[in-house]
N, C-alpha and C positions, 0 to 999 in steps of 0.2 A: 404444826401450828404456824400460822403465820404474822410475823413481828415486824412493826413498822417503825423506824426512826424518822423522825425529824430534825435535820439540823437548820433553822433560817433565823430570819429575825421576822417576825410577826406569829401569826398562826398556823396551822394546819386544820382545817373543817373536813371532819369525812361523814357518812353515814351509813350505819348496817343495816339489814331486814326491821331487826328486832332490836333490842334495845341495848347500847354500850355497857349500862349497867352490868346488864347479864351475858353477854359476849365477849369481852376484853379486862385483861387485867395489865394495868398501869403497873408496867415494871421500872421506869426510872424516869427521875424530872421532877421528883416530888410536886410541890404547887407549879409548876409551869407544864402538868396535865391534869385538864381537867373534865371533866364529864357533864356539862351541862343542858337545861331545855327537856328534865325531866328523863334522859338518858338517851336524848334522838338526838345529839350533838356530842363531839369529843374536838377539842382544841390542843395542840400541841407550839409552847411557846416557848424563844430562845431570846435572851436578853446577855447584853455585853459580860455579863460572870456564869452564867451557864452554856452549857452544850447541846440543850435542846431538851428531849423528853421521848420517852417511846413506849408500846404497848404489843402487847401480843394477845392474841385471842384465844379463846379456849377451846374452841374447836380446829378440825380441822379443814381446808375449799381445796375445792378439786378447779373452781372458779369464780370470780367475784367482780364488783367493779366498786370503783369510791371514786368519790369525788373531791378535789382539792382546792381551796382559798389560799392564795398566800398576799398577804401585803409587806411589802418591805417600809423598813423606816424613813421617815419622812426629811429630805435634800440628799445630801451624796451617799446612796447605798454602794458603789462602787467597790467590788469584793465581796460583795454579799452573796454567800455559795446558800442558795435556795435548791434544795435538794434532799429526797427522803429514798428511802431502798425496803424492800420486802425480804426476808429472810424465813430460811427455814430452820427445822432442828433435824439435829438426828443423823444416822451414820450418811446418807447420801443428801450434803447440805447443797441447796440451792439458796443465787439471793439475784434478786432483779435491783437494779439499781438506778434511778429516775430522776 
């Protein structure tokens, strides 16, 4: 399976084949992930008291690609660590880190 974190301040925009709905389950972030645009959009957002938000998918990729939006906050983001990592499960764990 593979699990994506977001830690920034703004969003995270990706998109799958098929729909978020039915592909990814929202494991943490409560409301700062969300699934929007009918399930062809998924947003992950970090605000000054949380840690961000992450999701893993219900299947498994041998290979993929997404796409990513980040906007930082508006005057001095200085410090702002914009940065998400892929992760896998299981006895031989891999995690790419971006």
């Amino acid at each position: 399976m593979l699990f994506l974190s977001g830690l920034m301040a703004g969003s995270i925009i990706a998109a799958f084949a098929n729909s978020f709905h039915q592909d990814v389950e929202i494991t943490w972030g409560g409301r700062h992930a969300q699934i929007l645009g009918g399930g062809d959009l998924l947003t992950l957002t970090m605000d000054k008291t949380t840690g961000g938000a992450g999701f893993t998918s219900k299947s498994d990729y041998l290979f993929g690609r997404f796409n990513m939006q980040m906007k930082l906050i508006a005057g001095n983001s200085a410090g702002t660590v914009t940065t998400f990592y892929l992760s896998s499960e299981g006895p031989s764990h891999d995690e790419i880190d971006l």
